[in-house]
C-alpha positions in Angstrom: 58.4 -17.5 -4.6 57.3 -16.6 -8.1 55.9 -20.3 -8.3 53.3 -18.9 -5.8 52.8 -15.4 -7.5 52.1 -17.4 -10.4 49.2 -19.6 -8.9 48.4 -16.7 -6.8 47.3 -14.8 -10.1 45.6 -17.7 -11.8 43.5 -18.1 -8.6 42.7 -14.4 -7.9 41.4 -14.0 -11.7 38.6 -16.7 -11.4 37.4 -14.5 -7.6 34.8 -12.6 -9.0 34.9 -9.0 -7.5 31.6 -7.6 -5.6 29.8 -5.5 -7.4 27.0 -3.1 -5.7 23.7 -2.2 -6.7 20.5 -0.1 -6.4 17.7 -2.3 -7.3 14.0 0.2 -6.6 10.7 -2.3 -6.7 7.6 0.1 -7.1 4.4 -1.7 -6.2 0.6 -1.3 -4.7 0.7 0.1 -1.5 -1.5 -2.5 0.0 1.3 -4.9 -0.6 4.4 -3.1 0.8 4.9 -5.3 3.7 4.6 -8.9 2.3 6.9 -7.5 -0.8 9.8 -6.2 1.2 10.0 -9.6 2.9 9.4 -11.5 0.1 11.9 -9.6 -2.1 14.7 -10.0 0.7 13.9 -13.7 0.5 14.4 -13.9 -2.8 17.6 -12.1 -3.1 18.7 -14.4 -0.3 18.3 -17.3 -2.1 20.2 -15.8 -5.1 23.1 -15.4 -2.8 22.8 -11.6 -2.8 23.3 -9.7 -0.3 20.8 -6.8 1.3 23.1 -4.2 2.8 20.4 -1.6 3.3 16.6 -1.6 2.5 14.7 2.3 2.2 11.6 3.7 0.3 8.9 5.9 0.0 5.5 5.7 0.6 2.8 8.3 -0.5 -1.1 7.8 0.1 -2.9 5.0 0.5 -3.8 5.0 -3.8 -0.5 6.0 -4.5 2.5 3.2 -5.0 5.2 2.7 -2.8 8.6 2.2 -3.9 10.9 0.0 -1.9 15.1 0.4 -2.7 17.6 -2.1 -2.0 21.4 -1.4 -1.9 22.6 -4.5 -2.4 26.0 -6.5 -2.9 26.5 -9.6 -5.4 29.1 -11.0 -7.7 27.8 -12.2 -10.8 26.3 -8.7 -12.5 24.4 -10.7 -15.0 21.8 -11.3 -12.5 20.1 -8.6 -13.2 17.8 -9.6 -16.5 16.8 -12.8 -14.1 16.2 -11.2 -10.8 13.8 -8.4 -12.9 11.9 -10.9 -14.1 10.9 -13.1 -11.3 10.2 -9.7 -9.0 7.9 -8.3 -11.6 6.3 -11.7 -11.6 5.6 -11.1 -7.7 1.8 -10.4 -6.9 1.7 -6.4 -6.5 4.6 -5.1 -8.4 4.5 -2.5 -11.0 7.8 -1.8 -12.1 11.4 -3.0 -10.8 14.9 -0.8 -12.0 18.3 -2.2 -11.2 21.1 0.2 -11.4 24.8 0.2 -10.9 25.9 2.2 -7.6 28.6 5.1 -9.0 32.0 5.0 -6.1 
């Protein structure tokens, strides 16, 4: 029995817990639709996952700002995933925030 709590411990420290997230992509209003898609993809292929999608969306001249509340494991994704959304054609500014329990 304490054979099996030992490798029990040893495996549950290398499970990375799930950590949540806010991440808020602001971009040009004319490309709201095409981004939210194209964001989701990309998170997708990151292996994190979407649990909610909502946003704001002013005037026609004014931005929109898209927020994800999302779930991932590896917190150190952030720096990475900011930098290949603000690459994305139509984004003006990306924040990624923890989500307080």
């Amino acid at each position: 029995m304490l054979v099996v709590l030992a490798l029990m411990d040893k495996l549950t420290r290398k499970i990375r817990p799930v950590i949540y997230r806010r991440m808020i992509v602001r971009g040009v209003r004319s490309e709201m639709p095409t981004l939210a898609k194209t964001v989701g993809e990309l998170l997708e292929r990151h292996g994190i996952r979407v649990q909610d999608l909502s946003g704001t969306r002013g005037q026609d001249d004014e931005p929109f700002e898209l927020v994800f509340h999302i779930r991932c494991r590896n917190e150190l994704q952030a720096p990475q995933m900011m930098e290949e959304l603000t690459d994305l054609r139509g984004v003006l500014s990306v924040e990624w925030s923890q989500i307080s329990h």
